[in-house]
C-alpha positions as CSV (number, residue, x, y, z in Angstrom):
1,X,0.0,0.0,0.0
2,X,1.3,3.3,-0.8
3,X,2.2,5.3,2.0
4,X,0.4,9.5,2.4
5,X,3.1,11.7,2.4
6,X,3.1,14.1,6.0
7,X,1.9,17.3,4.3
8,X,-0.7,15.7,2.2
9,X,-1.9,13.7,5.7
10,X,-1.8,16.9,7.1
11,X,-3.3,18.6,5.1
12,X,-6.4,16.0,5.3
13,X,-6.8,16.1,8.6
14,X,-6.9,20.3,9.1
15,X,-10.1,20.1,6.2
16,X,-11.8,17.3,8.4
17,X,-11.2,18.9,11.9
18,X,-13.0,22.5,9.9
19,X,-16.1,20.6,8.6
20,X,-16.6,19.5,12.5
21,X,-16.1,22.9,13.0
22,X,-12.9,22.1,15.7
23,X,-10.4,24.7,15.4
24,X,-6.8,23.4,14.7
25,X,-3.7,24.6,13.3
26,X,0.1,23.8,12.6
27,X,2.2,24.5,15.5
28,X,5.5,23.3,13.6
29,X,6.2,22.3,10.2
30,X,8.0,19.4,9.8
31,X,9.5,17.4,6.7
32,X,6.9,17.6,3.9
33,X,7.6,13.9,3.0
34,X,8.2,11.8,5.8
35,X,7.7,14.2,8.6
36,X,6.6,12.4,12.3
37,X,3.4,13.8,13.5
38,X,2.4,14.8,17.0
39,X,-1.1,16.3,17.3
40,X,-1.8,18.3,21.3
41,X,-5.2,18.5,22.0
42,X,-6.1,21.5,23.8
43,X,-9.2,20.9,26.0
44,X,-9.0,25.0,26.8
45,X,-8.5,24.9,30.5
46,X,-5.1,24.4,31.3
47,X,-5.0,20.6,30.2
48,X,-4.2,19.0,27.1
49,X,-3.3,15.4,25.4
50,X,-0.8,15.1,22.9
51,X,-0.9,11.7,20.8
52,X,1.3,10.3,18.3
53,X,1.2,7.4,15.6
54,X,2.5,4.1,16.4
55,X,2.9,1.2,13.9
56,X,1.9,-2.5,15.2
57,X,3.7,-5.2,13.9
58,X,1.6,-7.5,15.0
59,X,-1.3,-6.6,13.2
60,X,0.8,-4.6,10.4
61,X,-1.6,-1.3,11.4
62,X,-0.8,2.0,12.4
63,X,-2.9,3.4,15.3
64,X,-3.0,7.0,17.2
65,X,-2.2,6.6,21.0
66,X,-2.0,9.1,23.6
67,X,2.1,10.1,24.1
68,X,1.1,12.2,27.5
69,X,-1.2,14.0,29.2
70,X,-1.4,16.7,31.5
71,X,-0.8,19.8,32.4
72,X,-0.4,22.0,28.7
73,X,2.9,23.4,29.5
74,X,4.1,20.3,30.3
75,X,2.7,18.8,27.4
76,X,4.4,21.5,25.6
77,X,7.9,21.1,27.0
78,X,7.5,17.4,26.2
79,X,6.5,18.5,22.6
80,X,10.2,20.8,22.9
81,X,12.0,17.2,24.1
82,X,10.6,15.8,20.7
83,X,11.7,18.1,18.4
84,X,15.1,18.2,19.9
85,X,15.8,14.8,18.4
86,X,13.9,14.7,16.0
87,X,13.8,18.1,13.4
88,X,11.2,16.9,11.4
89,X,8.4,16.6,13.6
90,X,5.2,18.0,12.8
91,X,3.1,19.6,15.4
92,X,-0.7,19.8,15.3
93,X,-2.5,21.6,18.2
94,X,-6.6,21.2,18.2
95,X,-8.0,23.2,20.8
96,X,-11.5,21.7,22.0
97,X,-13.0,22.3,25.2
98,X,-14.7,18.0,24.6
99,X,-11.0,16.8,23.7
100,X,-12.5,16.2,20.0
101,X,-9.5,15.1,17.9
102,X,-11.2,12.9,15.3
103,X,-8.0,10.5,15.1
104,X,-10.3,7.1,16.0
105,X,-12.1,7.9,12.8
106,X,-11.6,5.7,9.6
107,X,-9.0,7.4,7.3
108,X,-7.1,8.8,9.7
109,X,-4.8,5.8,11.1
């Protein structure tokens, strides 16, 4: 199976986080090609989730899972740790007071 490339995922996953209305945007741009990508969710009241992709051997799938959560500066200096060893990380932030992120939904593995 071909493999997205991290802009065009990206870019996918901005346009269906605006039709559900769920305000997101690019916190750091990363390689457009093969790019990592974090995504924070910002639930708006000091808290936040950040989640990353993971790849299971096991059942040869890729899945989102939650990295951290906590406190958003913390989950902010953890983003900073990420980026220090690894330049081409993408950063998403969603802020949504529900924690709406829409990465269980088909498409977006």
């Amino acid at each position: 199976m071909a493999r997205l490339t991290a802009r065009f995922w990206i870019d996918a996953y901005l346009a269906r986080l605006r039709i559900e209305n769920i305000p997101a945007f690019i916190v750091s741009h990363g390689d457009d090609t093969a790019g990592s990508v974090l995504v924070k969710v910002n639930h708006l009241n000091g808290h936040a989730d950040l989640y990353q992709r993971s790849y299971d051997l096991m059942s040869d799938s890729q899945s989102w899972n939650v990295l951290a959560q906590g406190d958003e500066a913390e989950m902010d200096n953890a983003i900073k740790r990420q980026q220090g060893f690894d330049p081409d990380l993408w950063v998403v932030e969603v802020e949504d007071r529900q924690g709406r992120h829409l990465l269980d939904q088909p498409g977006l593995e």
